[in-house]
N, C-alpha and C positions, 0 to 999 in steps of 0.2 A: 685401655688403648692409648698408646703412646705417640704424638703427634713427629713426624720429622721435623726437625729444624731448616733444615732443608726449606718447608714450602714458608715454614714461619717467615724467613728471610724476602722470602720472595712478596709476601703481601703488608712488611714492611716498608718496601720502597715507596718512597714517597713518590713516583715517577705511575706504578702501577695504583696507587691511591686515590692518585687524583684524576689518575683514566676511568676507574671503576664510579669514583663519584659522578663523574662529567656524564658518563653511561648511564648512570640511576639516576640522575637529574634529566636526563633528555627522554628518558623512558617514562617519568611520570608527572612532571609538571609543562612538558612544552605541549600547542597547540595540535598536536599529532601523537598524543601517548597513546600506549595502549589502551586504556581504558577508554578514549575518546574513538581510536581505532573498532574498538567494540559494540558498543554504540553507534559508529556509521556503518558495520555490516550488520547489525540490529536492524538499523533503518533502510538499507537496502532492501533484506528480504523481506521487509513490509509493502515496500513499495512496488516491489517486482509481485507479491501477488496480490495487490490492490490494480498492478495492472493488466494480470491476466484475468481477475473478474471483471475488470471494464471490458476487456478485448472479448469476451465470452455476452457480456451486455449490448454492449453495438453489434455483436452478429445474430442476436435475438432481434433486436431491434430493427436491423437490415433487413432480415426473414419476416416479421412483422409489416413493413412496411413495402414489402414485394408480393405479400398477401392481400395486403388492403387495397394498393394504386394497380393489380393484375389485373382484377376484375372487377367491371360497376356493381355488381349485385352487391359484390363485396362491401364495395365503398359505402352504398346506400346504405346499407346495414349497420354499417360501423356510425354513421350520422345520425342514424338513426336510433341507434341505442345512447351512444355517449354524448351528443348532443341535444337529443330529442328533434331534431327536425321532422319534417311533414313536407310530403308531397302537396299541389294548391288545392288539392280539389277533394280533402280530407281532415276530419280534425281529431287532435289526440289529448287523450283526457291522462294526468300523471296524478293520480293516488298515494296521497301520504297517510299513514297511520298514525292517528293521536296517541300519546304517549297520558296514561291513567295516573 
């Protein structure tokens, strides 16, 4: 395969030479190269769906808490399990298992 002289000429120029290097210098050592470019859409779609499972957490959490504050039965229940509280005119005994 025989190259034309023709394009030879053209990437001689000292004029297209030092375009092409100023271009490959801006493309891989400035604060925006590509590879830097790639890396910030990397971290994008981490972050976009670190915030769709938050946005999906706080409307658990929403739902959770429209459940608990609806209804006293509820509430007392929910105290009553994760806090251990007691009514005054009852007493409650919490059993631990020794470990052998």
């Amino acid at each position: 395969m025989k190259i034309n002289p023709k394009y030879l000429n053209f990437f001689k120029n000292k004029y297209v030479l030092s375009g092409l290097a100023f271009i490959l210098l801006l493309l891989i050592s400035e604060r925006n190269s590509i590879f830097d470019q790639l890396e910030y859409s990397k971290n994008l779609k981490e972050t976009k769906a670190k915030y769709q499972y938050y946005q999906q957490e706080i409307a658990k959490v929403k739902k959770e808490k429209e459940e608990l504050f609806g209804n006293k039965k509820n509430l007392e229940k929910f105290a009553r399990e994760k806090y251990l509280m007691k009514a005054d005119n009852e007493d409650v005994f919490v059993m631990i298992e020794e470990k052998k």
